[in-house]
C-alpha positions in Angstrom: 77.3 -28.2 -54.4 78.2 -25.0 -56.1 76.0 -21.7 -56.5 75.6 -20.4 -60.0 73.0 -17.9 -62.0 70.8 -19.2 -64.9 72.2 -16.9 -68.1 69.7 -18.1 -70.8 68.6 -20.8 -72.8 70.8 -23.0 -75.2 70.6 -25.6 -77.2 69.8 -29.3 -74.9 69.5 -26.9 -71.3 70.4 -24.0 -69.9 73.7 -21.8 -69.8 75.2 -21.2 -65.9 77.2 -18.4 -64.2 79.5 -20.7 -61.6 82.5 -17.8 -62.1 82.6 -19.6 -65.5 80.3 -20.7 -68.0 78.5 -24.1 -67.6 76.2 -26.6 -68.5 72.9 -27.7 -67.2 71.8 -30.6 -69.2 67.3 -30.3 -69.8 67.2 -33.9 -68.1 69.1 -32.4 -65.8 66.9 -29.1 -64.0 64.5 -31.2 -62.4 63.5 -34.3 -60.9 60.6 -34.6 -63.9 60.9 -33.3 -67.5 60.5 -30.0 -67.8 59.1 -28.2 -70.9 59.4 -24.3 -70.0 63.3 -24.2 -69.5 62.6 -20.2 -69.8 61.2 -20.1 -66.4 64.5 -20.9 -64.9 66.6 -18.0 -66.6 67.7 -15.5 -64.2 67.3 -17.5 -61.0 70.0 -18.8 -58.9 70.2 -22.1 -57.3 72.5 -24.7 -56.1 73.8 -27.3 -58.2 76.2 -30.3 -58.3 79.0 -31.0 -61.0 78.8 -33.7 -63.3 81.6 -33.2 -65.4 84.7 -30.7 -65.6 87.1 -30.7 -68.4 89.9 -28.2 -68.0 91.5 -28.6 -70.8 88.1 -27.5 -72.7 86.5 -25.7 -70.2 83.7 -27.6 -70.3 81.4 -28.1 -66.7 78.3 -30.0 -66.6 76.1 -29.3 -64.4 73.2 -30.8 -62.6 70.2 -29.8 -60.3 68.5 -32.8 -60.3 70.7 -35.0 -57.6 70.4 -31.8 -55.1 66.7 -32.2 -55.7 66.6 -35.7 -55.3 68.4 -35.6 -52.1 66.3 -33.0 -50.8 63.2 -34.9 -52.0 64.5 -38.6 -50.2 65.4 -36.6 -46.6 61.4 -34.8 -47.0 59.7 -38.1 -48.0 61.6 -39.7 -44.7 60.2 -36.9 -42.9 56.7 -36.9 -44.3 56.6 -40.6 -44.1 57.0 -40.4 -40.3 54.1 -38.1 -39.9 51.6 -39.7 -42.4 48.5 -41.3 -40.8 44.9 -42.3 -42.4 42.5 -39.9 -40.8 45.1 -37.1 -41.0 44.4 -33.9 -43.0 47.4 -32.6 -44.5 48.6 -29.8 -47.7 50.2 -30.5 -50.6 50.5 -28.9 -53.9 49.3 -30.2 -57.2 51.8 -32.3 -59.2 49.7 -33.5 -62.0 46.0 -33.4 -63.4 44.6 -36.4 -65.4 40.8 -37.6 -66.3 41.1 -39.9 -63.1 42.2 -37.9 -60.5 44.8 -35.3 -59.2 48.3 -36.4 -58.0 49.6 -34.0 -55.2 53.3 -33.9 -53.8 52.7 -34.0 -49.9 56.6 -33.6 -49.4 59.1 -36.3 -50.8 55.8 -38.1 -52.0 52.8 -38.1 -54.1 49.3 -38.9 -53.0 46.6 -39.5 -55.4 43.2 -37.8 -55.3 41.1 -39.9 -57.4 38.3 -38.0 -59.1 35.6 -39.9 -57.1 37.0 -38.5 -53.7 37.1 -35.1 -54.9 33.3 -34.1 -54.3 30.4 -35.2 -53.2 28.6 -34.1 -56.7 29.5 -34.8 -60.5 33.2 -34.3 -61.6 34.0 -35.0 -65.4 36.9 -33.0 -65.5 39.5 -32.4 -63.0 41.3 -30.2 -65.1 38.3 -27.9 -64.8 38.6 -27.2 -61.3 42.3 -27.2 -60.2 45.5 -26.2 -61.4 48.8 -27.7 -61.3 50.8 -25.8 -58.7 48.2 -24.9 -57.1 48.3 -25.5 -52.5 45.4 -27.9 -51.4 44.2 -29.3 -48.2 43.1 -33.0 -48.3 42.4 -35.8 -46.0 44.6 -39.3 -45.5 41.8 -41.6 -46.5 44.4 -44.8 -46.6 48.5 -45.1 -46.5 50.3 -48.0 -47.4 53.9 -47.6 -46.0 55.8 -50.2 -47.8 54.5 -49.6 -51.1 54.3 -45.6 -50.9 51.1 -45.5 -51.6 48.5 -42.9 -50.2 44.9 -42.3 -51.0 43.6 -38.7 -50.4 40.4 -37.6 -50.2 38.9 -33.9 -50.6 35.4 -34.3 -50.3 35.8 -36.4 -46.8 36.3 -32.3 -45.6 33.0 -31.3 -46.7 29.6 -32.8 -44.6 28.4 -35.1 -46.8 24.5 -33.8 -48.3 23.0 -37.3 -48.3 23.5 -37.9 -44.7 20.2 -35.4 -44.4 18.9 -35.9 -47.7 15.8 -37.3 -46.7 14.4 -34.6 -44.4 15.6 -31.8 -47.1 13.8 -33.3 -50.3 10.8 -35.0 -48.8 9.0 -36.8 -51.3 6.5 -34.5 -53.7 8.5 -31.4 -52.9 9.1 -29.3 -56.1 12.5 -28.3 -55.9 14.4 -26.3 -58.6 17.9 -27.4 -60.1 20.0 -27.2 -62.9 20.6 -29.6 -65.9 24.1 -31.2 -66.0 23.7 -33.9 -68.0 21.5 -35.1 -70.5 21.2 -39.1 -72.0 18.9 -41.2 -74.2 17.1 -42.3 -70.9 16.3 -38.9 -69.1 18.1 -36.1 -67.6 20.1 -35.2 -64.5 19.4 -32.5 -62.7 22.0 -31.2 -59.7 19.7 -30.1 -57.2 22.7 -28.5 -54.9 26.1 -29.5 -54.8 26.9 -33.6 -54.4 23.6 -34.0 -54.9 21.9 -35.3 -58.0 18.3 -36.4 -59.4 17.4 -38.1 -62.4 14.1 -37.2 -64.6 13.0 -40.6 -66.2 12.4 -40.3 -69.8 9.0 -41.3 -68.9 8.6 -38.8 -66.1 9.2 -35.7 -68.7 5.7 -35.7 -70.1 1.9 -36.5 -69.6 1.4 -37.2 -73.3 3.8 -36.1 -75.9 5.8 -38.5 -77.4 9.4 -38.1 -76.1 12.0 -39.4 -78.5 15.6 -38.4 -76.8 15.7 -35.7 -73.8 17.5 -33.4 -75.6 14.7 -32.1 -77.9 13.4 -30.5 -74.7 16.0 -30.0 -72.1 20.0 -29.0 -72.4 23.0 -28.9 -69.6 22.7 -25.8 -67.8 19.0 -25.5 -68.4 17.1 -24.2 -65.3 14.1 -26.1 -64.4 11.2 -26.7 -61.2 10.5 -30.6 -60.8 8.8 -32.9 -57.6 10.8 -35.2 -56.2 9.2 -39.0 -56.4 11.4 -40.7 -54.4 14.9 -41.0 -52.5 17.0 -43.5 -51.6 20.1 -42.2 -49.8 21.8 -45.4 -49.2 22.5 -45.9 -53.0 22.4 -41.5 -53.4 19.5 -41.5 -55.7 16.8 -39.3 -56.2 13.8 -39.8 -59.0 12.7 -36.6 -60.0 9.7 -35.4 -61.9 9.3 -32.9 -64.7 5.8 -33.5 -65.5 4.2 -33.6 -61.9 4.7 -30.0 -61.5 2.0 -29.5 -64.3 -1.6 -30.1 -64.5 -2.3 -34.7 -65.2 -4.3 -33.9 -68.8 -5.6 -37.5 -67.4 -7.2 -35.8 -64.7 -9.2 -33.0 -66.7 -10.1 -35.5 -69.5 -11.6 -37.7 -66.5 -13.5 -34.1 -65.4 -14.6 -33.1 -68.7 -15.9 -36.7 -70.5 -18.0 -38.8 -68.1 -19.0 -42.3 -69.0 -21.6 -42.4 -71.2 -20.6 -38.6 -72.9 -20.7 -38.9 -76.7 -17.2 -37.2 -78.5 -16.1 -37.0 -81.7 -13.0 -37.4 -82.7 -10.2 -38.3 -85.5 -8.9 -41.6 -86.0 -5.4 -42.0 -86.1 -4.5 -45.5 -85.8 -6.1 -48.9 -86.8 -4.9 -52.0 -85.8 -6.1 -55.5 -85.5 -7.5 -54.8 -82.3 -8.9 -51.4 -82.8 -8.9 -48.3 -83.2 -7.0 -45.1 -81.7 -9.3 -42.5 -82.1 -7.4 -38.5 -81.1 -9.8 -36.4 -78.2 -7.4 -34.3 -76.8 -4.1 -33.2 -77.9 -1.4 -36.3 -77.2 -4.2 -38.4 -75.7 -5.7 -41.4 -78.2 -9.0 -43.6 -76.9 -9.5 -47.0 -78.2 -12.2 -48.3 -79.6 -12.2 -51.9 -78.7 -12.7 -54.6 -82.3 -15.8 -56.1 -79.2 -17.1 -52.4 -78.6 -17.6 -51.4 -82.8 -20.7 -53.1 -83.4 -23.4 -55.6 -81.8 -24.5 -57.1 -85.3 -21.5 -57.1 -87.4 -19.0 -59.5 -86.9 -15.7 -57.5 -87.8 -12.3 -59.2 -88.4 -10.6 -56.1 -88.8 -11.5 -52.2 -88.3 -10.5 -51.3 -91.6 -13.6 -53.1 -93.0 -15.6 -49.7 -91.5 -13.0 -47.5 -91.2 -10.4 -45.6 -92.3 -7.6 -43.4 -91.0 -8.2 -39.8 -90.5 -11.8 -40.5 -90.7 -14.1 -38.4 -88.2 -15.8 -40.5 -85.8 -18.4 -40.3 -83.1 -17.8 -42.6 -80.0 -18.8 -43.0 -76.1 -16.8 -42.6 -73.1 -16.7 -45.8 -71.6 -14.0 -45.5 -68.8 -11.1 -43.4 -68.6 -8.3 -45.1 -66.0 -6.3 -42.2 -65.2 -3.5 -44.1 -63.3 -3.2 -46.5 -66.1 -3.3 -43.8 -68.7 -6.4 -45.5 -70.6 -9.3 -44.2 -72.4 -11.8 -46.5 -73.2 -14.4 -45.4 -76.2 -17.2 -47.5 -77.9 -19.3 -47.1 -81.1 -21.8 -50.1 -80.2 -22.8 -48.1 -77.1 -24.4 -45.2 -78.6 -26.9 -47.7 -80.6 -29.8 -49.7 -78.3 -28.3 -53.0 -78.0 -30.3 -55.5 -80.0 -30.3 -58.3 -77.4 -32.4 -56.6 -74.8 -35.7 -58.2 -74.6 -34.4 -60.7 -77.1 -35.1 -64.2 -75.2 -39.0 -62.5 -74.9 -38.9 -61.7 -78.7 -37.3 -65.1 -79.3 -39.4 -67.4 -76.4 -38.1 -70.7 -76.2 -40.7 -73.0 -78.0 -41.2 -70.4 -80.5 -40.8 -70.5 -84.4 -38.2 -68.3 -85.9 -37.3 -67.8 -89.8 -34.4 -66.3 -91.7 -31.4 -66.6 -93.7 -28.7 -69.6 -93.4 -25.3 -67.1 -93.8 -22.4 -69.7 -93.1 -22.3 -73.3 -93.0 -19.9 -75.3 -90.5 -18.7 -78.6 -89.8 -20.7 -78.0 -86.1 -23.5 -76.9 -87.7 -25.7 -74.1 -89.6 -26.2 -70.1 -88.7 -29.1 -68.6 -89.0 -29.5 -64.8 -89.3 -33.3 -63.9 -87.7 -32.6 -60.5 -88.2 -30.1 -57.9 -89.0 -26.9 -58.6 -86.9 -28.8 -61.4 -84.8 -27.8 -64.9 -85.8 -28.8 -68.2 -84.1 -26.9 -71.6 -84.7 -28.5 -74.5 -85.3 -26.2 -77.6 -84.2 -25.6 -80.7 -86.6 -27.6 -82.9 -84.0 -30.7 -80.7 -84.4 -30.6 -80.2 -88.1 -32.9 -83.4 -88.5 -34.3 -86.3 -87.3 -32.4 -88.3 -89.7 -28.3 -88.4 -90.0 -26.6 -85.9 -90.9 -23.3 -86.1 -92.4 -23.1 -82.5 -93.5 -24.9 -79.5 -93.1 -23.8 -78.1 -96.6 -25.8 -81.7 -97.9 -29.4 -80.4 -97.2 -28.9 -76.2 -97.3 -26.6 -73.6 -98.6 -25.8 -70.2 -97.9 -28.9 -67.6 -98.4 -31.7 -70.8 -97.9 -34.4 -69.6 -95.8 -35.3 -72.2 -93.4 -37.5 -71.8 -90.0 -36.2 -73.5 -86.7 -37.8 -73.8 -82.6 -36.1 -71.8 -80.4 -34.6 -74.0 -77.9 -32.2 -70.8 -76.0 -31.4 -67.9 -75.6 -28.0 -66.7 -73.8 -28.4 -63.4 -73.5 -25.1 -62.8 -71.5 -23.3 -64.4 -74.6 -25.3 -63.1 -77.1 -26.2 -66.4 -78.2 -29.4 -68.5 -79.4 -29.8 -72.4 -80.5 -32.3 -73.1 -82.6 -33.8 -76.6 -84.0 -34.9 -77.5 -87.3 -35.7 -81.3 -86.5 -38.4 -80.1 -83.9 -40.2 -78.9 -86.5 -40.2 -82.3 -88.3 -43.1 -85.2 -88.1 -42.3 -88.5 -87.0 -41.6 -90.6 -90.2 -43.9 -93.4 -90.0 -42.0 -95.9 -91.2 -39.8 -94.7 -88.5 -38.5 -98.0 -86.4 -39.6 -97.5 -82.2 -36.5 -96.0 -80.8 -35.7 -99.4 -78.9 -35.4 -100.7 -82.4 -33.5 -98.4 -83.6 -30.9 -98.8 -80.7 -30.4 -102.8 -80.9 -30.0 -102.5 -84.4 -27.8 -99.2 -84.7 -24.4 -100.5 -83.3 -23.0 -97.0 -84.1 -25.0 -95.0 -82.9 -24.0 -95.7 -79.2 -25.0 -91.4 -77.8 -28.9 -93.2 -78.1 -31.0 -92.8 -75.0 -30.7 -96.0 -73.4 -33.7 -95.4 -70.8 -36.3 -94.1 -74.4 -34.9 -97.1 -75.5 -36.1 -99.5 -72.7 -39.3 -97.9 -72.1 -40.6 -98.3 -75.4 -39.9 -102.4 -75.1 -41.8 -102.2 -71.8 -45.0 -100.7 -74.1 -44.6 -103.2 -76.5 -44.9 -106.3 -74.1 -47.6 -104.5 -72.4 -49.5 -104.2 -75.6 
């Protein structure tokens, strides 16, 4: 080896003072490329000859194979002393996305971005810099293939060992926003230690279409913690619970049975959404509109943006729900019904649909009783639509009243005398093959008359 000074820069390397000029080749000033050759000017190192030609004058030199040589008798050395468990320096060698390659000494070890810190770490880059002297810890070392795993954060006490006793469930807690997604927002309650917000956990009412209409990285906010797991190192965090449930003052403020107006802003085939509050909708059930109309759809009443009166029928505050009914406010028609309507009675009305079962009878507005093919008259019926149509008025018996299911049955044939060319019902039976639903005990009681007479 021969000591020379760096003069300056030329074209491929660098020009060298050896007592004569020289040669050091750019592939040839390090053990990796280097790209800042300027750095070296004006230093003075050791270096090995690759090439002399006297009759030119020409040395080449290199610094490279001194390095190398230097590097191979420090890696034996280091190699000898490296352990797993061990906590050594190195210096930074090279940054990437994935971690941070540091040069213990004849070897590199590799600090993979996960093993850095307990907490979130995107960018390396951000944090250290090359050349830079860092502690670490041997987390694994495989001699024959060279290969050794560091860790940094294994120096620091890991923050979910304790997590549990520090964020007890329903604390608020403040924290910082360090990322935001299309499902909710993390939130870095210390360092290592991150909590998500649920999308769903933002807000009581308002519609939330991505996180970032409300919240942004760095943003400071309060929020309870809902639960921890510190096996997987999760925490669900609440933005919402640290304000007042709207659910609860709307269950304070309308009790069952308080009338409300309100605005509807929805229909749909089972309802209508009908606005109260600001963000909170009740539905109006299709079975709660009326008790005399039978609706198919809402819109046959209603229409959007229409004011509306309604009562509170139940408002489920863990379920979010807010029941409302038109119907209610109205007397129910059925009460007392089966007293206006006493079995054995006559009733009159309107026929107002015909069926393949039988005939409906409106009595009165809304109230409708059916009449069932068998009881439309004494004689066979194929069809109802053979003996009425739609808007006939016809009087039946009241045979029930289902006051639970808001139904009635009515008879017309009760109403009807006996034809008296009317065959006895045993009679009728023998010679009715067909008509096999015939009451075989009527039928054998009225032989028994007729031998006894």
């Amino acid at each position: 080896p021969i000591q020379g000074t760096v003069l300056s820069r030329v074209k491929g390397g660098l020009s060298v003072d050896i007592g004569i000029p020289a040669f050091l080749p750019g592939s040839q000033v390090d053990i990796r490329p280097v790209r800042d050759l300027d750095k070296f000017v004006g230093q003075t190192m050791m270096f090995n000859v690759l090439k002399y030609d006297r009759k030119r004058n020409n040395v080449v030199l290199s610094r490279k194979s001194i390095l190398e040589v230097e590097r191979e008798a420090e890696k034996v050395e280091t190699l000898e002393r490296l352990e797993a468990g061990k906590i050594v320096e190195g210096i930074i060698k090279n940054i990437t996305d994935y971690g941070i390659f540091i040069d213990l000494g004849g070897i590199d070890g590799l600090l993979h971005v996960t093993d850095i810190s307990w907490g979130r770490i995107t960018r390396p880059a951000d944090n250290f810099s090359r050349g830079e002297t860092i502690r670490v810890k041997v987390l694994s070392f495989d001699r024959e293939k060279e290969r050794v795993a560091l860790g940094l954060k294994q120096l620091m006490e890991n923050p979910w060992d304790t997590i549990e006793s520090r964020y007890p469930v329903g604390a608020i807690v403040a924290g910082k926003v360090v990322n935001v997604t299309d499902y909710g927002v993390f939130v870095e309650l210390e360092s290592g230690v991150e909590g998500l917000i649920h999308i769903s956990e933002m807000f009581w009412t308002r519609e939330m279409k991505h996180p970032s209409k409300v919240l942004s990285v760095d943003d400071r906010v309060n929020v309870m913690v809902l639960e921890v797991n510190a096996a997987s190192k999760r925490i669900s965090l609440g933005l919402k619970q640290t304000t007042q449930n709207p659910w609860e003052t709307l269950k304070n403020k309308y009790p069952e049975g308080t009338i409300i107006k309100g605005v509807i802003r929805n229909i749909t085939n089972f309802g209508i959404f009908v606005g109260v509050e600001d963000g909170i909708d009740g539905l109006i059930h299709m079975s709660d509109i009326s008790w005399r109309h039978r609706v198919k759809h809402p819109s046959e009443l209603f229409k959007k943006g229409q004011e509306i009166e309604a009562m509170v029928l139940n408002i489920d505050v863990e379920s979010e729900k807010f029941s409302l009914g038109v119907k209610q406010i109205e007397k129910n028609p059925w009460d007392g019904l089966d007293q206006k309507y006493a079995v054995g009675t006559v009733a009159s009305g309107k026929v107002t649909n015909l069926t393949d079962f039988g005939i409906f009878i409106e009595l009165e507005e809304g109230i409708e009783g059916l009449v069932h093919i068998s009881e439309i008259s004494q004689k066979r019926v194929k069809a109802s639509s053979d003996l009425f149509a739609v808007g006939d008025s016809v009087s039946a018996v009241v045979k029930n009243v289902d006051l639970k299911n808001r139904k009635i049955r009515l008879s017309i044939k009760e109403l009807e005398a006996p034809s008296p060319h009317e065959a006895p019902p045993a009679v009728s039976y023998l010679n009715n093959r067909e008509n096999v639903g015939s009451n075989l005990g009527l039928a054998l009681a009225d032989i028994k008359i007729e031998l006894k007479s």
